[in-house]
mmCIF file as Biopython writes it, N, C-alpha, C and O atoms, coordinates in Angstrom:
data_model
#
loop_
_atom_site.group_PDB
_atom_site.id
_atom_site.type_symbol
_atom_site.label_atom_id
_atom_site.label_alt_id
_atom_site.label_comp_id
_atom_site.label_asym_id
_atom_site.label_entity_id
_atom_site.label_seq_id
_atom_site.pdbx_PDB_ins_code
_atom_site.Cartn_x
_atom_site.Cartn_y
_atom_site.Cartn_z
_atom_site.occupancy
_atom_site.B_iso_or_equiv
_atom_site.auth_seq_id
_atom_site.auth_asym_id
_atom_site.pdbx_PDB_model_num
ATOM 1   N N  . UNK A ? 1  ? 6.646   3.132   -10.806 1.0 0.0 1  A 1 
ATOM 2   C CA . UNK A ? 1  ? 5.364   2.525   -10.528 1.0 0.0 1  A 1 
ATOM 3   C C  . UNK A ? 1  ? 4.881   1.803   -11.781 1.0 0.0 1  A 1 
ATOM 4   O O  . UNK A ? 1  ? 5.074   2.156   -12.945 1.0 0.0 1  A 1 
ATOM 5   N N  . UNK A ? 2  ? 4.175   0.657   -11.314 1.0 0.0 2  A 1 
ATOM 6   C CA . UNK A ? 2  ? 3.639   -0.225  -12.471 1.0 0.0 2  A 1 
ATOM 7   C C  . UNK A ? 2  ? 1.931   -0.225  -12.422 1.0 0.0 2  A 1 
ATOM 8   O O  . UNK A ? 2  ? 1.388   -0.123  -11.322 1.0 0.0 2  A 1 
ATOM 9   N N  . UNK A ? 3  ? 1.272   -0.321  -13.417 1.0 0.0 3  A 1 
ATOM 10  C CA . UNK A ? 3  ? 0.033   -1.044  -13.218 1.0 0.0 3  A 1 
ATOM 11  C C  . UNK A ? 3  ? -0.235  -1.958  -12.874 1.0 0.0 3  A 1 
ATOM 12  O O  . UNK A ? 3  ? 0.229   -2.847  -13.587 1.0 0.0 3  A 1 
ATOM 13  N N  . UNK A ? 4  ? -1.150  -2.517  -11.578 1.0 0.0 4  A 1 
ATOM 14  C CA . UNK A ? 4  ? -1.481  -3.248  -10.480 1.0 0.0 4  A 1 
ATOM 15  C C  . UNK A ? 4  ? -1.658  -4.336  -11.623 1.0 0.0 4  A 1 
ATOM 16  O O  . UNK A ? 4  ? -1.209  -5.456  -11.379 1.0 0.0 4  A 1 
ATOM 17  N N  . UNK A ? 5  ? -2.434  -4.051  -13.175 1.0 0.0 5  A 1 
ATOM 18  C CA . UNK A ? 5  ? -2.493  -5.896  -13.609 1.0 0.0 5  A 1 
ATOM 19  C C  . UNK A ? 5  ? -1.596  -5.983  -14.701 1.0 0.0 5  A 1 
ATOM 20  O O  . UNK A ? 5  ? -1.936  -6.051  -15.883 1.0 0.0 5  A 1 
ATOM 21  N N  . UNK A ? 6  ? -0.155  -5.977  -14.159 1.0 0.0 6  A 1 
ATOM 22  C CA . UNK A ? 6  ? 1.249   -6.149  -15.164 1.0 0.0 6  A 1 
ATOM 23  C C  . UNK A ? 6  ? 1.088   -7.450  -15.003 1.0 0.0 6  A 1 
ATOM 24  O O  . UNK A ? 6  ? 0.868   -7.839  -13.856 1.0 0.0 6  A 1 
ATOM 25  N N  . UNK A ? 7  ? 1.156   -8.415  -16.078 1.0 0.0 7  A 1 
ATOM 26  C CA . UNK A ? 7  ? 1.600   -9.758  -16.477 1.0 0.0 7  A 1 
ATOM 27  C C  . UNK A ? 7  ? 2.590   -10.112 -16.413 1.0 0.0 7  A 1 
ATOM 28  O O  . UNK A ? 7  ? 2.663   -11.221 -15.883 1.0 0.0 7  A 1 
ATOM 29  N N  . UNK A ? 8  ? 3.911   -9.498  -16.854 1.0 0.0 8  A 1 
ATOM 30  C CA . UNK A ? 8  ? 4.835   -9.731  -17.058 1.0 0.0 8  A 1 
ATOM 31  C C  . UNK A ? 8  ? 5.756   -9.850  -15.570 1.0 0.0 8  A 1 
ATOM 32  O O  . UNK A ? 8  ? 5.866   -8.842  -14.871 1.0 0.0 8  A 1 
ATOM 33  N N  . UNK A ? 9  ? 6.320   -10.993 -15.204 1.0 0.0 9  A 1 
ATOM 34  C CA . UNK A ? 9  ? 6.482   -10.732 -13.728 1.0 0.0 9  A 1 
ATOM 35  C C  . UNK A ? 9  ? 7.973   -9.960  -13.345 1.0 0.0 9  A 1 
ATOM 36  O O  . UNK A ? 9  ? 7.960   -9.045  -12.521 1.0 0.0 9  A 1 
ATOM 37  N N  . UNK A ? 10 ? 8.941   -10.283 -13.836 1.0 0.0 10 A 1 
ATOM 38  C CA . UNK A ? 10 ? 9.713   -9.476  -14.299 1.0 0.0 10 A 1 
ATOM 39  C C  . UNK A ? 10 ? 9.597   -7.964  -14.139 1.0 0.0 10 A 1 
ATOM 40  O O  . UNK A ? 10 ? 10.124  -7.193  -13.337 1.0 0.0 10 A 1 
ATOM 41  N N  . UNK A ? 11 ? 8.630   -7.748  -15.282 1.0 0.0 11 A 1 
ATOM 42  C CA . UNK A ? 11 ? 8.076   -6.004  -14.747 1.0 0.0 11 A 1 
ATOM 43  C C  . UNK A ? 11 ? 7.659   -5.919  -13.728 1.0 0.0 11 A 1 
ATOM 44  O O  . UNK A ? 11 ? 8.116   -4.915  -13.182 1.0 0.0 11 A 1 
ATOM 45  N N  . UNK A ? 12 ? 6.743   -6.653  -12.891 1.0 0.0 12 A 1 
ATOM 46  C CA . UNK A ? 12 ? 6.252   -6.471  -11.841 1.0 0.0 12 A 1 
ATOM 47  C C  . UNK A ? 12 ? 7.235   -6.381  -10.890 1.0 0.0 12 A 1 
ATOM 48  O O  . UNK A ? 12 ? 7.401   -5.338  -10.257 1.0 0.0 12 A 1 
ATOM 49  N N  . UNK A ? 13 ? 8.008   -7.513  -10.692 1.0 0.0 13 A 1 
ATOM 50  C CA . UNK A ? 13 ? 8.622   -7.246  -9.640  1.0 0.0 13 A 1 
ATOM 51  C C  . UNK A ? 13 ? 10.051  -6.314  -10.045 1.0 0.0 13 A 1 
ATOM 52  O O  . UNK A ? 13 ? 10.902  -6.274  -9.156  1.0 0.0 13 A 1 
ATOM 53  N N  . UNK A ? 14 ? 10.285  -5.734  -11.048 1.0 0.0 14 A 1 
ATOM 54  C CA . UNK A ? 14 ? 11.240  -4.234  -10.814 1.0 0.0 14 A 1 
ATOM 55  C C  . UNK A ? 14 ? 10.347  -3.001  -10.556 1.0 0.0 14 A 1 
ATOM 56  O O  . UNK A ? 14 ? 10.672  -1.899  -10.115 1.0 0.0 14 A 1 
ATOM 57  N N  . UNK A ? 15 ? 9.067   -3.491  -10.965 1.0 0.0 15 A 1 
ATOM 58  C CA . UNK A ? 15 ? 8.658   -2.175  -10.193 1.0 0.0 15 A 1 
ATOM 59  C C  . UNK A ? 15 ? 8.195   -2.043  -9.180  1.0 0.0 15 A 1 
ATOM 60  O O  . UNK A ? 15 ? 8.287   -0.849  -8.896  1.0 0.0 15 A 1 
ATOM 61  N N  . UNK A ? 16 ? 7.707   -2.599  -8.387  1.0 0.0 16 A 1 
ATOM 62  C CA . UNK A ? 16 ? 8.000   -2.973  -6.916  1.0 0.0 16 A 1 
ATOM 63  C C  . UNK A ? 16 ? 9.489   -2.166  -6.506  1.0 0.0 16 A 1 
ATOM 64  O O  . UNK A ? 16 ? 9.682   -1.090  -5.940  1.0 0.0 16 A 1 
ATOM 65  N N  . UNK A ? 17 ? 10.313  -3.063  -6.989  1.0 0.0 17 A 1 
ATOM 66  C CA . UNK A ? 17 ? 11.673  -2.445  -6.380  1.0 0.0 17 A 1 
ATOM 67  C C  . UNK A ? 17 ? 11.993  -1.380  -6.340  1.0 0.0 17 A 1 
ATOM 68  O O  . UNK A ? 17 ? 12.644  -0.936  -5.394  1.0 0.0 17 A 1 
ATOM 69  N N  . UNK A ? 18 ? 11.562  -0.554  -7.527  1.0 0.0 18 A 1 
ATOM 70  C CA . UNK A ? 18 ? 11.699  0.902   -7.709  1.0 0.0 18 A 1 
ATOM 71  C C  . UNK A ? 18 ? 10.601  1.734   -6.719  1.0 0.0 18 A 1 
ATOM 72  O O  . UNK A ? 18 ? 10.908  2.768   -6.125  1.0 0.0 18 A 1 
ATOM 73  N N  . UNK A ? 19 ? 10.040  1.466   -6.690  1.0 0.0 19 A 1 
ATOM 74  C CA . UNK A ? 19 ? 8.847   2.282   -5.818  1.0 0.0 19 A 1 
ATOM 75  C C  . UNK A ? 19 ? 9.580   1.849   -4.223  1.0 0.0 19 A 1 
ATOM 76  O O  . UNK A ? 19 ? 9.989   2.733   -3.472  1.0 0.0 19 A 1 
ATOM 77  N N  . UNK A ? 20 ? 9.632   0.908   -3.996  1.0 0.0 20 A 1 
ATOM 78  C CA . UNK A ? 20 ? 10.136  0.347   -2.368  1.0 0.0 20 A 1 
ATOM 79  C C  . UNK A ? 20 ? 11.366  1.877   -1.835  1.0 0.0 20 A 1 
ATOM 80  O O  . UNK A ? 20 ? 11.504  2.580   -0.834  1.0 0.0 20 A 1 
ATOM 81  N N  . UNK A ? 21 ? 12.183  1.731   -3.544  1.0 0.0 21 A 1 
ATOM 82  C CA . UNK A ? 21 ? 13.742  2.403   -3.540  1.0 0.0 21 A 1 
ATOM 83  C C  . UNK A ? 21 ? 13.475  4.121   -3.334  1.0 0.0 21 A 1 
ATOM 84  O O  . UNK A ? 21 ? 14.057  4.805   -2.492  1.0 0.0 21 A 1 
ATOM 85  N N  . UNK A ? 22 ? 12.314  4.689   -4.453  1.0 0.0 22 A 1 
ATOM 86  C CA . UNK A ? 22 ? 11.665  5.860   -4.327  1.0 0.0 22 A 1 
ATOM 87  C C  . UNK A ? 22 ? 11.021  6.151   -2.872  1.0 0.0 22 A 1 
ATOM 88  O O  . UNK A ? 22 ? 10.868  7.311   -2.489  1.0 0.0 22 A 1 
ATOM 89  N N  . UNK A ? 23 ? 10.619  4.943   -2.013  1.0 0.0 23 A 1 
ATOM 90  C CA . UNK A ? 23 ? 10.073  5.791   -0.871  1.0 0.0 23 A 1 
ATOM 91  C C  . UNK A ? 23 ? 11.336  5.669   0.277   1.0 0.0 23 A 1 
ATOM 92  O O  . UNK A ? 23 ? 11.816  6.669   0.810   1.0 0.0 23 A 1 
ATOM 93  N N  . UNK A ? 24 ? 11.743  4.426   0.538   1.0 0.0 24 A 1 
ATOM 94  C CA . UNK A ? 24 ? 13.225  4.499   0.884   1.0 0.0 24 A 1 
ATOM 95  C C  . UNK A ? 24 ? 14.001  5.592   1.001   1.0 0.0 24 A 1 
ATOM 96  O O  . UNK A ? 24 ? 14.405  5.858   2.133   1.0 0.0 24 A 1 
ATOM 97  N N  . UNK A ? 25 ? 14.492  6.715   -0.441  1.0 0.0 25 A 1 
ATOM 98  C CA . UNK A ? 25 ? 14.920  7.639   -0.541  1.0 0.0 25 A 1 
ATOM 99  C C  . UNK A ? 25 ? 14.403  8.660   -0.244  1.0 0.0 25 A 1 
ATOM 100 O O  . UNK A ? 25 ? 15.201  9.590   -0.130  1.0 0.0 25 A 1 
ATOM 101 N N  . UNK A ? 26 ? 13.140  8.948   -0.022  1.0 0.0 26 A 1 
ATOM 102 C CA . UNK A ? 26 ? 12.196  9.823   0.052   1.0 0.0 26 A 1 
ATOM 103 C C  . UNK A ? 26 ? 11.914  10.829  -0.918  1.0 0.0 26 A 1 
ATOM 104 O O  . UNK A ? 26 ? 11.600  12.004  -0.729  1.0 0.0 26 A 1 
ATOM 105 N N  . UNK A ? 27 ? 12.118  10.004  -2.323  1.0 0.0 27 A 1 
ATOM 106 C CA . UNK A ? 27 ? 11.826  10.200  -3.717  1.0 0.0 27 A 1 
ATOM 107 C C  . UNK A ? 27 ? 10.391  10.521  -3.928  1.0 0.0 27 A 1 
ATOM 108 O O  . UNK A ? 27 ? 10.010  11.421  -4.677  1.0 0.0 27 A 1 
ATOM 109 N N  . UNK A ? 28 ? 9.674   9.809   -3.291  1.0 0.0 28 A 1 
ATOM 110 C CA . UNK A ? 28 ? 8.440   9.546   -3.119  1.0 0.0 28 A 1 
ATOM 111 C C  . UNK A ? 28 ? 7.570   9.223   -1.584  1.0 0.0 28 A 1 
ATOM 112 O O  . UNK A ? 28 ? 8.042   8.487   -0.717  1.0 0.0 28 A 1 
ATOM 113 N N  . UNK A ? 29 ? 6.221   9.931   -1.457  1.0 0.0 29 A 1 
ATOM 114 C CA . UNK A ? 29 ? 6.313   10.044  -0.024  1.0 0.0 29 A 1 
ATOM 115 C C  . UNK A ? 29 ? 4.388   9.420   -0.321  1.0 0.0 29 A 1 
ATOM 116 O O  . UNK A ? 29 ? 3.585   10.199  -0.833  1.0 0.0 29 A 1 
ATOM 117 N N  . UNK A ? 30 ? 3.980   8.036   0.083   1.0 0.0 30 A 1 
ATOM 118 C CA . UNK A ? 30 ? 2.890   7.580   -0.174  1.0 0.0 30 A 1 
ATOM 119 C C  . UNK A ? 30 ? 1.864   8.087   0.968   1.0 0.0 30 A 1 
ATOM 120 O O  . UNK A ? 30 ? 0.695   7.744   1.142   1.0 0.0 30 A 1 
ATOM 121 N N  . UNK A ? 31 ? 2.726   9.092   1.761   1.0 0.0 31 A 1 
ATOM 122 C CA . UNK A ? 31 ? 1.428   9.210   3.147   1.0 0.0 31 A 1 
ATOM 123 C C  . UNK A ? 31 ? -0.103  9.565   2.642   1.0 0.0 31 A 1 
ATOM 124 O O  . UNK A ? 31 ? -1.113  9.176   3.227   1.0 0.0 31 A 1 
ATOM 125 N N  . UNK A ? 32 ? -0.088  10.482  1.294   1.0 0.0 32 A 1 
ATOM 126 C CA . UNK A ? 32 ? -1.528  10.897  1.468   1.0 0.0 32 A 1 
ATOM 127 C C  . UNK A ? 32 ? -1.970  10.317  0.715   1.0 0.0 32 A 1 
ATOM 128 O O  . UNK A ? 32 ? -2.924  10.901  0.201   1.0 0.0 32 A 1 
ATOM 129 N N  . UNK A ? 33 ? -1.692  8.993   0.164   1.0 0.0 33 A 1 
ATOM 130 C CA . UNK A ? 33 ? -2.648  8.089   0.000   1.0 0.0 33 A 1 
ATOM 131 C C  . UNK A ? 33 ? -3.044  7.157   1.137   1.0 0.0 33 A 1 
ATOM 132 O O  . UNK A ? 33 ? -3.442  6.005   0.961   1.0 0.0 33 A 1 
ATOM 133 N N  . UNK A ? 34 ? -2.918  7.680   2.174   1.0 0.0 34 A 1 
ATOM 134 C CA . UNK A ? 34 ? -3.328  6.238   3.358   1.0 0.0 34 A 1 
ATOM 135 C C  . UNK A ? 34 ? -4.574  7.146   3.862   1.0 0.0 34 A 1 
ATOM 136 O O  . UNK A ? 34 ? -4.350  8.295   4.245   1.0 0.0 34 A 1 
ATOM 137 N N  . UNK A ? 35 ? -5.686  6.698   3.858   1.0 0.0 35 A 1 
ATOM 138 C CA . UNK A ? 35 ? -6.962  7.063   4.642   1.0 0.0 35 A 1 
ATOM 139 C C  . UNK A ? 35 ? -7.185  6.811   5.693   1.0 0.0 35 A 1 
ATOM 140 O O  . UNK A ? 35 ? -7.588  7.510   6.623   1.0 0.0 35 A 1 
ATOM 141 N N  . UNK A ? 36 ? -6.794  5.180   5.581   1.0 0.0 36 A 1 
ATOM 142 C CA . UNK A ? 36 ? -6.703  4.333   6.967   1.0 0.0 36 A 1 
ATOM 143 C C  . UNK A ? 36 ? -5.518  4.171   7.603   1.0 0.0 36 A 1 
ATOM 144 O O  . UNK A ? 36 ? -4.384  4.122   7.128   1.0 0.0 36 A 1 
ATOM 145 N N  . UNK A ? 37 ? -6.003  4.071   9.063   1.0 0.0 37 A 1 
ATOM 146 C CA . UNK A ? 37 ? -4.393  3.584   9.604   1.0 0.0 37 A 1 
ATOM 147 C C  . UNK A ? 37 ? -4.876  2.646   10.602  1.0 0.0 37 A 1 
ATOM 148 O O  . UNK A ? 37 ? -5.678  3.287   11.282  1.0 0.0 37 A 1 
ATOM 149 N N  . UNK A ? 38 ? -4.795  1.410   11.055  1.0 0.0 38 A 1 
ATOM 150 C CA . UNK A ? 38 ? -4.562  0.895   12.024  1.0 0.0 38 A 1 
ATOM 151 C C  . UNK A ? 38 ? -3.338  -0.085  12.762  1.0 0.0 38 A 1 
ATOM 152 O O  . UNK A ? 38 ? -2.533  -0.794  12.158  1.0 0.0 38 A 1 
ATOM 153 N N  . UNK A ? 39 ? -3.435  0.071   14.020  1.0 0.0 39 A 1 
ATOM 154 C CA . UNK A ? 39 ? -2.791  -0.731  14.492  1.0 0.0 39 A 1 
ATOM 155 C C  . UNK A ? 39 ? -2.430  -2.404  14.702  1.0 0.0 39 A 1 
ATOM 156 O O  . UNK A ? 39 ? -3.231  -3.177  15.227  1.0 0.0 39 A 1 
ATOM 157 N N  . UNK A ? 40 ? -1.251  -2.761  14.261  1.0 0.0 40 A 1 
ATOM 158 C CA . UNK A ? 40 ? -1.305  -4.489  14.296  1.0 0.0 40 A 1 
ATOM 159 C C  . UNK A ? 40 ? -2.322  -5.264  14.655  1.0 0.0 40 A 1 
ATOM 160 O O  . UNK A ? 40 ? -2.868  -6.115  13.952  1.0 0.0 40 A 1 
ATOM 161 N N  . UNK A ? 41 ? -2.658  -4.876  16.093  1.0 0.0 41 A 1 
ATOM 162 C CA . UNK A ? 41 ? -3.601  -5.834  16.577  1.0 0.0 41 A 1 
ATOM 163 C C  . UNK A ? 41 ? -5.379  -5.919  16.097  1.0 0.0 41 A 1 
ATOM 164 O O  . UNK A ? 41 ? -6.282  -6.574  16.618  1.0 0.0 41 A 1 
ATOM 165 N N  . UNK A ? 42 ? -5.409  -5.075  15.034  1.0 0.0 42 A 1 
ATOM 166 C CA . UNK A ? 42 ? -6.864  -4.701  14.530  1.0 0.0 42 A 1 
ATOM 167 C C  . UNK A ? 42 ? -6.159  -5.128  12.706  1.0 0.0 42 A 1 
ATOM 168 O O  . UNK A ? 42 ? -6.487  -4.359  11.802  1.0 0.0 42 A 1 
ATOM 169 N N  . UNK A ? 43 ? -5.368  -6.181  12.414  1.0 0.0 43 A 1 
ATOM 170 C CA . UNK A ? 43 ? -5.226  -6.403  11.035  1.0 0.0 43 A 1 
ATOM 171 C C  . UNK A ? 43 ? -6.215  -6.930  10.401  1.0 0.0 43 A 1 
ATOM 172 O O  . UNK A ? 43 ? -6.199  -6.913  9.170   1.0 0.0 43 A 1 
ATOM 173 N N  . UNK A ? 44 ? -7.330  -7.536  11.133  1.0 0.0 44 A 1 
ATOM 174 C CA . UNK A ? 44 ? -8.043  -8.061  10.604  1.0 0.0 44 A 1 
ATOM 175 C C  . UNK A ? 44 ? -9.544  -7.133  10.333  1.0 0.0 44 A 1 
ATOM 176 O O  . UNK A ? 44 ? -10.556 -7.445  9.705   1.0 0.0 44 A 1 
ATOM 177 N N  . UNK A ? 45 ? -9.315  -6.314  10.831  1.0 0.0 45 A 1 
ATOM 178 C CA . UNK A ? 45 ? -9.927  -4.957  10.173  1.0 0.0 45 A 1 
ATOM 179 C C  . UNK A ? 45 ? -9.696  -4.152  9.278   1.0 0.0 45 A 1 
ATOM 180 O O  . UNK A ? 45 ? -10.501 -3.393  8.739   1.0 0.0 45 A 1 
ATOM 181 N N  . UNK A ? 46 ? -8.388  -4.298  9.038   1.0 0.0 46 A 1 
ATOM 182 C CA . UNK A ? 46 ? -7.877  -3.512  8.236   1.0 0.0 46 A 1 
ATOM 183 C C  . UNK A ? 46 ? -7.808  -4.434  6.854   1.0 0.0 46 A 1 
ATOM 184 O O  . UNK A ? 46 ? -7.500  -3.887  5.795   1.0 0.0 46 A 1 
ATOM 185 N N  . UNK A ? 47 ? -8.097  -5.808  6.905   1.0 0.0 47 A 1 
ATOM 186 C CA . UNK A ? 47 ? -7.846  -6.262  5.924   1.0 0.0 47 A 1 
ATOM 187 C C  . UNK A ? 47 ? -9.534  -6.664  5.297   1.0 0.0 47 A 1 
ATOM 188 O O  . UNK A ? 47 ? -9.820  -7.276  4.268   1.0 0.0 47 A 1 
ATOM 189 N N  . UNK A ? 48 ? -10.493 -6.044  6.379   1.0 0.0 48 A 1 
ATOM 190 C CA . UNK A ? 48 ? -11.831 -6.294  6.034   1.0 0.0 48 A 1 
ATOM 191 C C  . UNK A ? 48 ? -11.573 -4.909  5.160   1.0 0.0 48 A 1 
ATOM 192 O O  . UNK A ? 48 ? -11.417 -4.823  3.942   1.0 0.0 48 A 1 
ATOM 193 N N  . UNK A ? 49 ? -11.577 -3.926  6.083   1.0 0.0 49 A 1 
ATOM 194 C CA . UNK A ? 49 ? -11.317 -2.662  4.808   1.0 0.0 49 A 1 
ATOM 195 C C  . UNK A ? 49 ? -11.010 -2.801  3.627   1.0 0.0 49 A 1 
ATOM 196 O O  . UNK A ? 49 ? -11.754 -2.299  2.785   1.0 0.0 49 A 1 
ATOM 197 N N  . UNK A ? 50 ? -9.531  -3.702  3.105   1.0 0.0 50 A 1 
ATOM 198 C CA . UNK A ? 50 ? -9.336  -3.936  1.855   1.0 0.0 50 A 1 
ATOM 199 C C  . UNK A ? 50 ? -10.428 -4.119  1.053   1.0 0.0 50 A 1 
ATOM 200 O O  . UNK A ? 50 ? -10.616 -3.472  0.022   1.0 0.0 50 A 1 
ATOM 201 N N  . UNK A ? 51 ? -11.439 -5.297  1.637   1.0 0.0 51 A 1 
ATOM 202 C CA . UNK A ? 51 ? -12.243 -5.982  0.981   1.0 0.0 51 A 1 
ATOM 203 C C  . UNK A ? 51 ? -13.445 -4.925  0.657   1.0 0.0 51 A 1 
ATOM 204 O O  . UNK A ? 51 ? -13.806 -4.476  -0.431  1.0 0.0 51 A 1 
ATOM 205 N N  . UNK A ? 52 ? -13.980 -4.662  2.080   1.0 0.0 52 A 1 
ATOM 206 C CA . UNK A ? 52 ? -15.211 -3.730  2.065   1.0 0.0 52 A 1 
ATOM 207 C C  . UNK A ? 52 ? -15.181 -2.342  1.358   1.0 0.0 52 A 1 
ATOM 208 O O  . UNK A ? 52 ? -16.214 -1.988  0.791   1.0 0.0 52 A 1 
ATOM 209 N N  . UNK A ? 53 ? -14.471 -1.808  1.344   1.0 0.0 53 A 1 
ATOM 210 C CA . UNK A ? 53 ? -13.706 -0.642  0.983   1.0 0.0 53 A 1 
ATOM 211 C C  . UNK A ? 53 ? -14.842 0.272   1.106   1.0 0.0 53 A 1 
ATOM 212 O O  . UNK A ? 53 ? -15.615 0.556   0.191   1.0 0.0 53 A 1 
ATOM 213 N N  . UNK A ? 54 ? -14.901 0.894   2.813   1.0 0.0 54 A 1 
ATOM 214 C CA . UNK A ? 54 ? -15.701 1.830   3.122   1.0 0.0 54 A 1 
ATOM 215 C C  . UNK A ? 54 ? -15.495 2.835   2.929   1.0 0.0 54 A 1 
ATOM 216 O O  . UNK A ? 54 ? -14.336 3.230   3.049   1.0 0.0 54 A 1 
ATOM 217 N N  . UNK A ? 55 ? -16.649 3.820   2.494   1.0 0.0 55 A 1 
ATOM 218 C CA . UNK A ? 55 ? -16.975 5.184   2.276   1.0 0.0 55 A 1 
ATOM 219 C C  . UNK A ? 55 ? -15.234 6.448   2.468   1.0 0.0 55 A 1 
ATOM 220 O O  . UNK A ? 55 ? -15.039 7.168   3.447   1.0 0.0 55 A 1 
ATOM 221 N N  . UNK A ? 56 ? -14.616 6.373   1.672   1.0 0.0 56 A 1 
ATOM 222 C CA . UNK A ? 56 ? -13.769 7.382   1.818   1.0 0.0 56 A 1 
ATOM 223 C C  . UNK A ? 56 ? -12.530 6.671   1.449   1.0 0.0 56 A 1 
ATOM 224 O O  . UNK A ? 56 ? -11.568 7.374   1.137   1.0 0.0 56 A 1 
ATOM 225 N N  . UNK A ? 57 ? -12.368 5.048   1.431   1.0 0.0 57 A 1 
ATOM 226 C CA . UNK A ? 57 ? -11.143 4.522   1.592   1.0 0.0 57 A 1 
ATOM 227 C C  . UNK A ? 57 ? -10.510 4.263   -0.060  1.0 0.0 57 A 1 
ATOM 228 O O  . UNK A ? 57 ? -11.164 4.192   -1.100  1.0 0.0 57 A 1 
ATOM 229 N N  . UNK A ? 58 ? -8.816  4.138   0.155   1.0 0.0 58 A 1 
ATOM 230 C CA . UNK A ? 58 ? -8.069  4.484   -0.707  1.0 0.0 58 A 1 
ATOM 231 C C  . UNK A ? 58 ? -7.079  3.582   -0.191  1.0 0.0 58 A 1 
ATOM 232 O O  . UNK A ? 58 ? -7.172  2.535   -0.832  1.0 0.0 58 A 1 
ATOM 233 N N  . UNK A ? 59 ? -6.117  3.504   0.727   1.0 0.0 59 A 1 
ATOM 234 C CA . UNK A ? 59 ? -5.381  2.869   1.071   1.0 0.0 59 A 1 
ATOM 235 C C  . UNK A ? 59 ? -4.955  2.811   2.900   1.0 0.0 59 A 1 
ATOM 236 O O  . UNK A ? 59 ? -5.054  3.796   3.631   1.0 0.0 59 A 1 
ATOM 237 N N  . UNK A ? 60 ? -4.524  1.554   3.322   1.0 0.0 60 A 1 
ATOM 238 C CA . UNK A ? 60 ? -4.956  1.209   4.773   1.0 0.0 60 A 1 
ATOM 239 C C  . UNK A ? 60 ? -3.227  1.261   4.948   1.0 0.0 60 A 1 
ATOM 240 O O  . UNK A ? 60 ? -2.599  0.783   4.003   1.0 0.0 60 A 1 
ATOM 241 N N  . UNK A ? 61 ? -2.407  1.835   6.148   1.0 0.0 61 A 1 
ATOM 242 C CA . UNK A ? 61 ? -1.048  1.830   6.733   1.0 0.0 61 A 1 
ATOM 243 C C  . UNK A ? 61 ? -1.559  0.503   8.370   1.0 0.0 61 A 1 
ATOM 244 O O  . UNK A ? 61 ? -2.459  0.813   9.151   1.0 0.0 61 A 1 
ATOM 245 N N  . UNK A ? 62 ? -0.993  -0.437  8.470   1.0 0.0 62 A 1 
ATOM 246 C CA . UNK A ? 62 ? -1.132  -1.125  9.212   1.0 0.0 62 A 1 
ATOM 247 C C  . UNK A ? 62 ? 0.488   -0.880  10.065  1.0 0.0 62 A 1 
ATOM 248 O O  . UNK A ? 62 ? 1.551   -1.071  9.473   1.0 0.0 62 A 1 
ATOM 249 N N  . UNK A ? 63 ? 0.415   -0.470  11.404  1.0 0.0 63 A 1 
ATOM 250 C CA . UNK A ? 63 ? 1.512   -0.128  11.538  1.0 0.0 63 A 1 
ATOM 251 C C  . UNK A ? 63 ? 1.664   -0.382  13.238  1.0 0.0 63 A 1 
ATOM 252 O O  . UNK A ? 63 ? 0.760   -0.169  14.046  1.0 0.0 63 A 1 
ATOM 253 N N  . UNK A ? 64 ? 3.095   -0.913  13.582  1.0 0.0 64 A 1 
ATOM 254 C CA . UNK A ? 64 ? 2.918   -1.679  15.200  1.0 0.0 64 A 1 
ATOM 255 C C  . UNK A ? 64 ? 2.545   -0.863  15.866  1.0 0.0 64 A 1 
ATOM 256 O O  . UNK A ? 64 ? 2.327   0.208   15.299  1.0 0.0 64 A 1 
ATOM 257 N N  . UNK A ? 65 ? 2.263   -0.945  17.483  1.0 0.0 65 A 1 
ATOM 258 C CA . UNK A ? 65 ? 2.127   -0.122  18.403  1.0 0.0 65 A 1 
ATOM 259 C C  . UNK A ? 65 ? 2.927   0.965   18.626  1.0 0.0 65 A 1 
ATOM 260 O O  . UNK A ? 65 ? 2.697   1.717   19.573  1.0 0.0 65 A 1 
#
């Protein structure tokens, strides 16, 4: 894992890769950071959430039917 304001893009994007690879493997398991969950067809709620970031929220799983 990297800090969200890495400059260096390089770093950024291997750590991306590593985290993708850690949950992939189930190295790492991000479920209890998701507060939110909605479904595809409500993305645009879920992406107001990003913005609004109501009372309790941490991170949103947008996930198909």
């Amino acid at each position: 894992m990297i800090n969200a304001h890495e400059r260096d893009l390089k770093v950024y994007v291997q750590g991306i890769r590593e985290a993708v690879d850690a949950v992939a493997s189930g190295r790492l398991d991000p479920s209890p950071l998701y507060t939110h969950r909605f479904p595809l067809e409500r993305l645009g709620e879920a992406l107001d959430a990003t913005r609004d970031r109501p009372d309790g929220f941490l991170k949103a799983l947008v996930i198909p039917k």
